[in-house]
N, C-alpha and C positions, 0 to 999 in steps of 0.2 A: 244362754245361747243367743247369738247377735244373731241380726239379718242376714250377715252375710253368710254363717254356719246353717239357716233355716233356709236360703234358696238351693246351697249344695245338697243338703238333704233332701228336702223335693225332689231333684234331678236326679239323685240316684236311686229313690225309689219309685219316681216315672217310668228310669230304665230297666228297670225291673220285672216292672210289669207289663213291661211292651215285649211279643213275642218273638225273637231274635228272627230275624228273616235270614232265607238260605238268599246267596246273591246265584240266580238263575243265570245272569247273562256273564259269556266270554270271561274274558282275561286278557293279559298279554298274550301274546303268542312269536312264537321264536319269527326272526328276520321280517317282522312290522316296523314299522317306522319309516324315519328320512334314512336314507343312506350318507354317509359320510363323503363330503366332495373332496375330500383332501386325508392323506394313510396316516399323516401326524400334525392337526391342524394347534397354531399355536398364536396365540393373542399377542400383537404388538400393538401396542396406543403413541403416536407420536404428532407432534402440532404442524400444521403448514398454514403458506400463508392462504388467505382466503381468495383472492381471484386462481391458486394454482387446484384449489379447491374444486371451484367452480370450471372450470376448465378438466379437472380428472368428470362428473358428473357428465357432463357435454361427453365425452368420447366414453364414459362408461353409457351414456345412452344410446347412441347411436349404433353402439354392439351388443344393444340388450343382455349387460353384465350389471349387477350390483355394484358398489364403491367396492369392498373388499374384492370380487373377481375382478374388477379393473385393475385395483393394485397389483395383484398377482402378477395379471398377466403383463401390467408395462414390467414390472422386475424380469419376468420371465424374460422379455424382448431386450430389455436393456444387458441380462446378466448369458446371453446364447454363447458366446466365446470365452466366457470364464469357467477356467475347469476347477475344482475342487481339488485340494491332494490331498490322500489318501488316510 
């Protein structure tokens, strides 16, 4: 038996002899957590340049939005007359 078969043995006869505790506190519980800001949110990764960067932060700050709510919302403003079809 090598060392490293004589520490897993210790550990699982540690476990053994330690008496399994009931977990007293909580759980999940149904509708905890963040809520979803968006019904089907979806990951785009794309490069820009860096002063156009620096200029979304600037007007994401000033609306107290994060970079991604910023993006949103200039597409939102950029895309109000484009309709989808069907």
């Amino acid at each position: 038996m090598n060392a490293c078969d004589k520490i897993k043995e210790r550990s699982q006869q540690a476990k053994q002899k330690m008496p399994s505790k009931k977990n007293s506190h909580g759980g999940s519980r149904p509708g905890a957590g963040r809520k979803p800001k968006y019904e089907q949110p979806v990951s785009v990764h794309f490069k820009m340049p860096l002063d156009l960067l620096e200029k979304l932060s600037i007007w994401a700050d000033e609306r107290d939005l994060n970079r991604s709510e910023a993006i949103v919302e200039a597409i939102k403003r950029l895309t109000r007359r484009v309709q989808v079809p069907d």
